[in-house]
Every structure is written in structure tokens, then in C-alpha cells.
N, C-alpha and C positions, 0 to 999 in steps of 0.2 A: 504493500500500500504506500503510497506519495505521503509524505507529511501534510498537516494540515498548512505550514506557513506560504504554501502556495496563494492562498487562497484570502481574500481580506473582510474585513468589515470598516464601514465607510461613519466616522464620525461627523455628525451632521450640525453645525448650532445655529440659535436661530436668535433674530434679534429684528429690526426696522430701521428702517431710516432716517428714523426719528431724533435718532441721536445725534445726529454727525457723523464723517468720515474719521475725525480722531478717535473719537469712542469705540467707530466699527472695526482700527484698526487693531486694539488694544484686545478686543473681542476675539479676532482672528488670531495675537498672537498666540492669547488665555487657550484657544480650543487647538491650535499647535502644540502648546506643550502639554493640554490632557494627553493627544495621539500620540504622544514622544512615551510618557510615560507609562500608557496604559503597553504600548508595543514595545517598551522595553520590561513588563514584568514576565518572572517566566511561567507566569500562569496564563497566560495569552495565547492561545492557538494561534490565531492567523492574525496579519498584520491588520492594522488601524490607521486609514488614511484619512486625514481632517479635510474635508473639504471646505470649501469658501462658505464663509457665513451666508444664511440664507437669509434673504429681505424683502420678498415681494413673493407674489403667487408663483410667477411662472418662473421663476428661477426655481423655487422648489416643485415644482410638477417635473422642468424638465428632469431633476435631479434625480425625483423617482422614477421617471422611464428611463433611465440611464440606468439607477441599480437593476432594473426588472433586466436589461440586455446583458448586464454584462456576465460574462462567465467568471469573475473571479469573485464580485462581491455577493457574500451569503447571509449581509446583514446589515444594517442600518442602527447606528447611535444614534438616539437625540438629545440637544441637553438645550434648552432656553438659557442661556446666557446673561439673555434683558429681558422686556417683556416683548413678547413675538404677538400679534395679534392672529389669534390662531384662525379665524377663517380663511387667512392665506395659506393654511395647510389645507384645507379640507379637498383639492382637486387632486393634492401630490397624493395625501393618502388613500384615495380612493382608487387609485389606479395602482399604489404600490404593491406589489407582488411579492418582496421579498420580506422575513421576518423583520421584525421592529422591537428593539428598549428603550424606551423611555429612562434617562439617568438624570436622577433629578439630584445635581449636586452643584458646586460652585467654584471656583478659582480659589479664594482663600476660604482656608478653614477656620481661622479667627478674625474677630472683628477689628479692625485699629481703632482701642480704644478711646486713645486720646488726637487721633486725626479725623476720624471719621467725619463727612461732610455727605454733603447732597449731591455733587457729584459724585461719590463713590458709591453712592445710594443707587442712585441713576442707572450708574456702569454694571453693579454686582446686582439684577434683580430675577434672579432664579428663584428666590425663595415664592414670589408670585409669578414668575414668567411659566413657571413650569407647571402651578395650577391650571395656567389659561389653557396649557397643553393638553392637561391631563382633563380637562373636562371636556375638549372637542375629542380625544381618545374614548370616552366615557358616551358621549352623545352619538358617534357613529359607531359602537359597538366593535370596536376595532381591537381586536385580538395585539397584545403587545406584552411585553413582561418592563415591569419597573424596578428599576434597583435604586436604592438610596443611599446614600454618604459620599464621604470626600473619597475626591479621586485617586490619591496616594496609599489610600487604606488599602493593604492586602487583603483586606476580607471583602473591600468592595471587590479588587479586581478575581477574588477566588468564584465570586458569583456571577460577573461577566463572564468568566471564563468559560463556568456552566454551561450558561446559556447559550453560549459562542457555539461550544462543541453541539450544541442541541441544533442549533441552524447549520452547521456543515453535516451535517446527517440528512437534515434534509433540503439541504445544496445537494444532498451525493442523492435522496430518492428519485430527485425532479429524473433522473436516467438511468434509473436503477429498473434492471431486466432482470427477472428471474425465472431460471430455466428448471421448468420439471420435465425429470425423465423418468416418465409414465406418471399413473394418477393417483389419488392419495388413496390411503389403504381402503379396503373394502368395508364398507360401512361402519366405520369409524365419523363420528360429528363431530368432534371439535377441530379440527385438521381443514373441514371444508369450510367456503365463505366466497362470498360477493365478488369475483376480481374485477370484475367491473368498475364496484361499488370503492375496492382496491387504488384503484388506477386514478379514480376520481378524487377520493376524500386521500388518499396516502402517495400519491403521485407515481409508484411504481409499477411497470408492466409486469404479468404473469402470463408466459406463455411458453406450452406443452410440447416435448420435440421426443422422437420414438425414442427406443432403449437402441434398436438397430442404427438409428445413424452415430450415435455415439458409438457404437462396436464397430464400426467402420472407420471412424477415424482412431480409434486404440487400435485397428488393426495396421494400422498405416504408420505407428510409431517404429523406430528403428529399432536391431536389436545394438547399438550402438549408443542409442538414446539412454536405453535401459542400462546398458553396462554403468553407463554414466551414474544415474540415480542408484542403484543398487549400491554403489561406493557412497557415494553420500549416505544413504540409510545406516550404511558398516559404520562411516565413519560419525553422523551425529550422534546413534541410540545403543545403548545396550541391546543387541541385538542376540538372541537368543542361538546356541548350538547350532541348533538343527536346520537354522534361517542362514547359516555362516557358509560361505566358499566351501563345500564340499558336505554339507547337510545335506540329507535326507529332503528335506522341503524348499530348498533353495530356488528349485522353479516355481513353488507359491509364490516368494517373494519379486520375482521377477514380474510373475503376472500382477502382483500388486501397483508395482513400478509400472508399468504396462499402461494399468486401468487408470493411475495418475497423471501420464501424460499426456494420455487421450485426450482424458477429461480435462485438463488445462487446456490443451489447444482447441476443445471444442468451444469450452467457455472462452476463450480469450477471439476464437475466430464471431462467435453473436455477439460479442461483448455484454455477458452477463458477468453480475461480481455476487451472486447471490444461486443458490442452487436445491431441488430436492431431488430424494430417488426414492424408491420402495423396494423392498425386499420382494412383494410379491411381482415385480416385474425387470427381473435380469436376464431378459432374453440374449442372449446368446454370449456374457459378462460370466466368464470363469468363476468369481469370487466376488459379493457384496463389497462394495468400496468400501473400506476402514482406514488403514494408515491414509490413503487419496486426500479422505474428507478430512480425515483431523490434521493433513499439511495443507489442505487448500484453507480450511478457516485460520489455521495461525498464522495463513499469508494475507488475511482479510475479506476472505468469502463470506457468505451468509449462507446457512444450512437448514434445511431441516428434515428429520427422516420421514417417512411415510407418506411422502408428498405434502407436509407443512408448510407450502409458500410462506401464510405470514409468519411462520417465526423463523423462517429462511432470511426473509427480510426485515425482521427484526434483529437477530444476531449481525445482520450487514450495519444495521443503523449502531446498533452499540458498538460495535466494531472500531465505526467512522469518529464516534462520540470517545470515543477509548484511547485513541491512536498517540502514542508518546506517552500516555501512564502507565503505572505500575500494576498487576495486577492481572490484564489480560481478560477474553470474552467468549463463555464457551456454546452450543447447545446442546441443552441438558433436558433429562426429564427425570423428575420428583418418581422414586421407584421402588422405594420400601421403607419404612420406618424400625426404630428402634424406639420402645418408648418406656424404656427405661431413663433413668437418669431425668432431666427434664425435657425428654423427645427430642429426638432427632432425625434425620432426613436423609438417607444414602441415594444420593444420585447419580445416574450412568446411563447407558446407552445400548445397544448390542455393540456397536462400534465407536461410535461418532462422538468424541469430546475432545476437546481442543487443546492442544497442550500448553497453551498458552496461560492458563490457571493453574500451571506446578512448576515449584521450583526445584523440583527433581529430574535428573536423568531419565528419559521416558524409557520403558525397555517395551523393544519390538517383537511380538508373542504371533504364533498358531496356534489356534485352537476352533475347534467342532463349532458349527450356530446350526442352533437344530433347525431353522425354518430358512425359507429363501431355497431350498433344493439346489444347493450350489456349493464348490468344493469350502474347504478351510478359508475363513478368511483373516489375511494379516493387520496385526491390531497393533497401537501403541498404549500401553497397560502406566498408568500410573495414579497417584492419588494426587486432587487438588492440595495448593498449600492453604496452611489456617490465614483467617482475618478475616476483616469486614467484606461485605457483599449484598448485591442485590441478586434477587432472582424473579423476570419479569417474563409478562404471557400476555400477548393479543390475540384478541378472540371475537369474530364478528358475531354479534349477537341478534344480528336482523335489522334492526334500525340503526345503528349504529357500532364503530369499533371500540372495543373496549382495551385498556393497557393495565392490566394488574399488577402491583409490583410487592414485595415482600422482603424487608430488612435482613439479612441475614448474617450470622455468626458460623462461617468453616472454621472446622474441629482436623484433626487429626483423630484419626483412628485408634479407641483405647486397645486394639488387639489387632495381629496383623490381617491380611482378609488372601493366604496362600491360595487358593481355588476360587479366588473371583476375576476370569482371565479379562475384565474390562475396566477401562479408566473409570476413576470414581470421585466421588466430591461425599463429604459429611458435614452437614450443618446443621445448625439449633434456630428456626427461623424467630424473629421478634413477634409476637411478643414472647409466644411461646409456642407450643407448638399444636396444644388443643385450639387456642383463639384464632391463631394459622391458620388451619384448614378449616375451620367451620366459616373464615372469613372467604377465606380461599376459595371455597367449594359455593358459597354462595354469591361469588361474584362471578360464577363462572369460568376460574382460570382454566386452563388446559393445562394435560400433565408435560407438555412440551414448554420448555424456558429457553428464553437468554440468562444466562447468569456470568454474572460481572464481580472481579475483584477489584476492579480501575472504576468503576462506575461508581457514581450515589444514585438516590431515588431525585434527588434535584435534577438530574442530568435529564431524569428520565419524563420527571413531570414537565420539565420546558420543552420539550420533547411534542410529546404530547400536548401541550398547548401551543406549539407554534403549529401543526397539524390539525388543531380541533375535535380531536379526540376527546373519548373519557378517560379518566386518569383518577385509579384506586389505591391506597396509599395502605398498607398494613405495617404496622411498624410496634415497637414499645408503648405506643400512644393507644393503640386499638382498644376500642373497646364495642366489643359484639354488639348491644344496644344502637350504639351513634353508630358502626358500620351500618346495621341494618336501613336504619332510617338515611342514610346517604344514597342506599342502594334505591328507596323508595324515591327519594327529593330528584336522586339524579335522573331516575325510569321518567317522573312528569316533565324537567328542564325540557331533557330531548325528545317527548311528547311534541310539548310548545316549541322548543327551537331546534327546528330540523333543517339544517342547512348544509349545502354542500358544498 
């Protein structure tokens, strides 16, 4: 995956003519060194370009149709500087397309005491310029996120940052194709949903290509190709005897190397960065993709098994939201309990977790999948590392998409787990683990996740609101009662505002 610093967000201020030219310079230089400083913290994904202060209507219209074209800006700052007479926004915002925050802070943080005059009064009026803003935001119903405090605060810029990562995710949906090869599992409902309704309300395309044209392009890799990748495999993973230069299964591993290359050149020839397969449809595919999919998502794919488009494309968006943290973005599914101790959550895959969640040497295993009617398939076997985490699920629910997300505590393993040949994760979700699923289960989640070490639930809820989504929050705070009644308040909202 490219770094996020490619890519920028455009710092916008806004003020009138009201002042003078000396005043608007003093304005322009104020909102140059916000841009200096918020793009030199290193919590800033992408660069911050100040532009010229804005003073009349159509300066700020063109402004907006300029971010809606360009391919590099995925966001728009605004801060009122003076006061802006806000119906000269009202033509920009209505045509703008790209996410929007609202930063309602100001050039100096303290008052000069003993200088303080009416022109400085004048100069510094954010503290009302940014009402006038915020109630034409309020008045057109315009989806934006606000952040407050001075600009130098690391915790303001850790909340930009957020939001920042939340808008290049979906900068990366506006093109995001995800390729299913074949259809979601056989009468399974939470896996299916709207793509249409997809394309529309989450901007990404979902569309279906045989199992046969992919075995045609894995037929077509070299066996030169593969020599290649087979040494890398020896040389990154712990790779098991019988998988080693003169093992008994070493042609598994080849065909693994095989199905991995295919399947990059076929994604890389649609330009898909997001993908699912099924088990019940590997026509003419020697062996279920496993090592394939868990190095195609630590290179930044988005996955999901059993034909899960949306949480294919949701592991692509945490992915994008991720990129440069610690931590790493796997997909997961919730797959048994322990519920001793105060509950816990063992989750895994038949194959498919990311190794990008352990900070362990992954070791490369054979071993039997009873279902799929296809040979041995080769796996990378390892446990997630402990810490904090999310673990998040979208789920079309009919009228609208829903984003579930769940606090979570990885654990390490009180004992070792010799005979469980699949990567795994163990956590203790917040609050606990009865108010977990009862919340869990009544929000509909699905047992397929994104789950994030690099992520917060902030990441995910701005997310979710620069998209329009609904967005369920389960955390230490939960409490069954108030979920329930959210679940109610939120079913009338999108009743009454159903918008696309």
C-alpha cells in the first residue's frame, strides 16, 4: 500500500472584506502557520495545504468544485478566523462532495492581557465567526465533524488525525472494486446485502468474476515465478519440515505460491484492492487460498470468506484508516468462547487472518480442512499479540447499513492451543463479555469482523459518519437498557430520514 502523505487535506479560512487588506493579510499569514504546524505533527497522515483566505461566495464555490476534482484532496479544514458571513458559504457547501471539519479554534491561545484593544478584537473573532459557521452547518443538515481547541494541542491534532484517516478510506472507497470469486455461501444471511444499495450509500463497486478465469490466469504463472516466492516463504516464516526443499508436501507449497500469484495478477490486472472466495466454489483451484489471502491482506487487501463483500470492504477501509500505525488489520470471525474467567472470545478462520496482528514469527503449516473437497491447504499459524483493539461488522439491515463496533482487550493464551492448526486472536470484549453479545446479537452484528490493533472506535465512528451510516458503539460504557433504547430511537431516525 502507498502511504497516506501522498494525498492532502486543504485548510480553508474564512473571513470578509470587511476588514481591510492589512487585516486579511495577517489572517492569511495566522492560517499558514496553522498548515505548517498541523503538517509538521507526526500524527498527521496527509499533508495540509492552506489555501487563500476565502471572502466572497464565489471564491468559495469555486474552491469547493476544485476539492470535489481533484484526486489528491480527501478533505477540507475550516476554521473562521473573523467573522465570515456564512450565506456566502451556503452555494460552496452545497455542491461540496468531499468530507468536511469544522475547527473551531484561534491563533492565540491566551489573551494579551494588558494590550488587548478592538483591533485585536476585530482580527481574532472565531470565538463568534465560527458560531455563524456552525449554525449554517446546522441549518443545511450538513454532515461534518467538529473539533475544538488550540491548534498546537497534540490532542487536538490526535483527533484530526482521526478523522483525517477516516476521509482517506473513503478517498480510497470512491474506487474501490471488489472482486468475488463465486457467491456467498449457500444460504447463509448475514454475508448477503444490497450492492447496489452498496455502490450508492458506500461508494464501492461489487462485482462477481468465475472461479475458472482466475485458474487460468494461476495457470499462466511461471514455474520461475514460483521458485521465486517459495524462497521468500523459506526465507520470511518458520516454515515447517515437510513444506522445506525436499519435504514430502513441498509441491503443496508450491501450488500455494501458485494460487498467490495468480490471484495478484488477476487483482492487480481489474484493479481490485479488496476481494472474497468461498470454499464451496474452487473449481478447478488445487487448494482453498490461505497463506495467498493472509499475504494479500498484510499487503493491504480487503477480504472476506464466504463471499462477505462488505466486510471485504471493510477490512480494505481499516486497512487505509490503519496505514503507518502500530498494530495492524485483520479479518476475523468471533468462533468460540471461553467463559471462564470473565469470558472471552477465541477468534480465527479456516485460513484467512492477517498476520499483520502478531508480533510473532508466523510459522507456515499443512494440515486436512474437512470441507471445500480440495487437497491440504497451506496456512500461516500464529496467535495475535495482546492490547487494545476494536472488533467491527457491517451488516445491511434492509433500510439501511449498519457499522457495529466492540472495545476490545487481546489476551495471550493462559495455555498453549498444540492442535489448533489456524491463526488465532483471544480477547475479553468491553464491557464484558455477557453485555457483549447480548448487545452484539441485538444489533445484528455478523460473526465476520474487521478487527484492529492500530484502530480506535473514533477512527471508526468518523468513518461512519463521513459515509452516513449507522454507527453502534459497545464499549465499558454499555449499558443493555440505553443500548436497547438506541436501537429503538435509531430504527424511527432512519424511518424519518432516509437518505441516500
Amino acid at each position: 500500500m502507498k502511504n497516506l502523505d501522498h494525498l492532502e487535506a486543504w485548510l480553508v479560512t474564512g473571513s470578509q472584506d470587511l476588514y481591510g487588506s492589512e487585516a486579511l493579510k495577517k489572517v492569511q499569514i495566522h492560517a499558514d502557520a496553522i498548515a505548517r504546524e498541523l503538517g509538521l505533527s507526526t500524527e498527521i497522515p496527509v499533508r495540509i495545504v492552506a489555501k487563500p483566505v476565502m471572502t466572497n461566495s464565489e471564491a468559495i464555490h469555486r474552491l469547493c468544485l476544485d476539492a470535489n476534482s481533484s484526486a489528491d484532496c480527501v478533505a477540507l479544514i475550516v476554521w473562521m478566523h473573523t467573522f465570515s458571513p456564512a450565506r456566502m458559504w451556503i452555494r460552496g457547501l452545497q455542491s461540496l462532495e468531499k468530507p468536511l471539519l469544522h475547527f473551531h479554534t484561534q491563533f492565540n491561545r491566551d489573551l494579551p492581557w494588558s494590550t488587548i484593544d478592538m483591533d485585536f478584537m476585530n482580527l481574532n473573532q472565531s470565538a463568534h465567526g465560527d458560531r455563524e459557521f456552525g449554525f449554517i452547518g446546522a441549518f443545511m443538515h450538513r454532515r461534518h465533524k467538529i473539533v475544538v481547541g488550540f491548534w498546537q494541542d497534540p490532542a487536538v491534532h490526535a483527533e484530526i488525525a482521526a478523522w483525517l484517516r477516516a476521509a482517506c478510506a473513503w478517498h480510497d472507497a470512491q474506487h474501490l472494486k471488489v472482486a468475488r470469486f463465486g457467491d456467498n455461501m449457500r444460504n447463509v444471511a448475514v454475508t448477503e446485502g444490497n450492492k447496489v444499495a452498496a455502490e450508492v450509500k458506500l461508494r464501492y463497486a461489487v462485482n462477481g468474476y468465475g472461479v475458472g478465469d482466475l485458474v487460468r490466469q494461476v495457470h499462466q504463472v511461471t514455474d520461475g515465478e514460483v521458485d521465486a516466492l517459495v524462497r521468500e516463504y523459506d526465507e520470511t516464516y518458520d516454515v515447517v519440515d515437510e513444506l522445506r526443499q525436499g519435504g514430502d508436501r513441498r509441491e503443496s507449497l508450491r501450488d500455494a505460491a501458485r494460487i498467490e500469484l495468480g490471484l495478484r495478477q488477476f487483482l492487480e490486472a481489474i484493479g481490485s484492492k479488496a476481494f472474497t472466495d468461498t470454499f464451496e466454489d474452487l473449481h478447478g483451484l488445487p487448494q482453498l487460498p490461505g497463506i495467498a489471502v493472509q499475504r494479500l491482506m498484510a499487503d493491504g487487501y480487503g477480504f472476506g470468506a464466504e463471499g462477505d463483500w462488505k466486510t471485504a470492504a471493510l477490512v480494505r477501509a481499516a486497512k487505509v484508516m490503519g496505514l503507518g500505525l502500530c498494530g495492524g488489520v485483520s479479518f476475523m470471525e468471533d468462533y468460540t468462547y471461553h467463559l471462564g474467567n470473565s469470558g472471552e472470545v477465541l477468534g480465527a478462520h479456516m485460513l484467512e487472518v492477517c498476520p499483520s496482528i502478531t508480533e510473532e514469527k508466523p510459522r507456515a503449516e499443512i494440515h486436512p480442512l474437512a470441507i471445500g473437497g480440495r487437497a491440504d491447504p497451506v496456512r500461516l499459524v500464529f496467535t495475535a499479540a495482546a492490547g487494545k483493539g476494536v472488533n467491527a461488522s457491517i451488516v445491511d439491515i434492509g433500510n439501511r447499513f449498519r457499522l457495529v463496533v466492540n472495545r476490545i482487550n487481546l489476551i495471550q493464551p493462559e495455555h498453549p492451543l498444540p492442535k489448533l492448526p489456524v491463526a488465532r486472536a483471544l480477547w475479553r470484549p468491553e464491557p464484558n463479555l455477557r453485555t457483549a453479545a447480548t448487545a452484539w446479537l441485538s444489533a445484528g452484528g455478523a460473526h465476520h469482523t474487521a478487527l484492529s490493533r492500530a484502530l480506535t472506535s473514533e477512527h471508526l465512528r468518523d468513518f461512519a459518519e463521513i459515509a452516513g451510516i449507522e454507527f453502534l458503539l459497545i464499549d465499558a460504557k454499555t449499558d443493555l437498557d440505553a443500548f436497547t433504547n438506541e436501537l429503538r430511537w435509531n430504527e424511527m431516525y432512519y424511518c424519518l430520514h432516509n437518505e441516500n
